[in-house]
C-alpha positions in Angstrom: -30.4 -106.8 22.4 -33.0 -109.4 22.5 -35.5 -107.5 20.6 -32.7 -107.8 17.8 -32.7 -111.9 18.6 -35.8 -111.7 18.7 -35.5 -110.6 14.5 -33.5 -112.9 13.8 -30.2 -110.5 14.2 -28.7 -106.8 13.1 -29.2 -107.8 9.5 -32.7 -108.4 9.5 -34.0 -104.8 11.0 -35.9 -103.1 8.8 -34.6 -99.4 8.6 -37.1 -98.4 6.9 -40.3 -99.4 9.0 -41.9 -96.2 9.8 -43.2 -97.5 13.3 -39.4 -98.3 14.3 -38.4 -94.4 13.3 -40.7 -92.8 15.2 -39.8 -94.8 18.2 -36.2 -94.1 17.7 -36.8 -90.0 17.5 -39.1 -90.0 20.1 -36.1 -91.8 22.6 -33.6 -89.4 20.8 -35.9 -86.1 22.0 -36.3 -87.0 25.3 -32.2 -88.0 25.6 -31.5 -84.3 24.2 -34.3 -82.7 26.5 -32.6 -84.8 29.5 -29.2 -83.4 28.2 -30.1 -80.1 28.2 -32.2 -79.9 31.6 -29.0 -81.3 32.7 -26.8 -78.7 31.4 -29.2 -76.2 32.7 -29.3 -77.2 36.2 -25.4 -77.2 36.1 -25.6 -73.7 35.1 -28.0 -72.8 37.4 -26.0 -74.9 40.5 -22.2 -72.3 39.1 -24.3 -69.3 39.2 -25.5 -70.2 42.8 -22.1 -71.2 43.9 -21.1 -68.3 42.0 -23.7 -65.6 43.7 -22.6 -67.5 47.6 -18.6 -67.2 46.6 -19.4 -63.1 46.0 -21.3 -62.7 49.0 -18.4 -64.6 51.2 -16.3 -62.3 49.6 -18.4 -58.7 50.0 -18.6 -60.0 53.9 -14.9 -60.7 54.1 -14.1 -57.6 52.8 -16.2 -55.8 55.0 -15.0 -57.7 57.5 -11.5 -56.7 56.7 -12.4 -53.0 56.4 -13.8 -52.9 59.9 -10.3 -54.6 61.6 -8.4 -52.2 59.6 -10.4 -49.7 61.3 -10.2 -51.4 64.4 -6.6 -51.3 64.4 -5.6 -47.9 63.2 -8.1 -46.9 66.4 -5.6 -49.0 68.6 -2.4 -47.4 66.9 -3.7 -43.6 67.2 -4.8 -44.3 71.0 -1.4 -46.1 71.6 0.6 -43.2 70.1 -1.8 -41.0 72.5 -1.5 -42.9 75.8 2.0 -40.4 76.6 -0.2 -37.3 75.7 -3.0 -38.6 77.6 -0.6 -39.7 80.8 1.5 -36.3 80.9 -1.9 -34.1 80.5 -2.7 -36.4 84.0 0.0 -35.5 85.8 -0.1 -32.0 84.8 -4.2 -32.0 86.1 -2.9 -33.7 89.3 -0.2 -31.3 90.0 -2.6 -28.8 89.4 -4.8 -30.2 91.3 -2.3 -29.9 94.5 -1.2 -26.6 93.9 -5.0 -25.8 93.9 -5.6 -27.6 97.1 -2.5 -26.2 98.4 -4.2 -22.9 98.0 -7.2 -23.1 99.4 
């Protein structure tokens, strides 16, 4: 703004003066390389968040497979704890009846 005072106003910039284009492109360049390092770090900052999310998720799965496991191991030795408690009485009693014999 004051380099336009400084002119005299808007009116009397000179378009044309060669000195005044260059100047302008040269700012314009580095605004559109500052744009784009900026759209490349946000690009590179989703495919991290990206490449963490799908990790968390591999682990959690895993995770999930292994108390699956966990708990159909529980269920099978729940459904053979009366197996496991009559084969014990039956090795007890025959455990007597061998001691009885003896």
């Amino acid at each position: 703004m004051i380099m336009v005072q400084a002119v005299g106003g808007i009116f009397n910039i000179d378009v044309n003066d060669k000195q005044l284009q260059v100047s302008c492109a040269g700012a314009r360049q580095k605004y559109t390389l500052s744009v784009e390092d900026e759209k490349k770090k946000k690009a590179q900052q989703a495919g991290l968040k990206s490449k963490a999310v799908s990790e968390e998720t591999d682990g959690l799965k895993k995770l999930q497979l292994s108390v699956e496991n966990d708990i159909d191991a529980a269920v099978k030795l729940t459904l053979m704890l009366p197996c496991l408690n009559l084969l014990l009485n039956l090795l007890k009693r025959l455990r007597n009846c061998m001691t009885l014999h003896s």
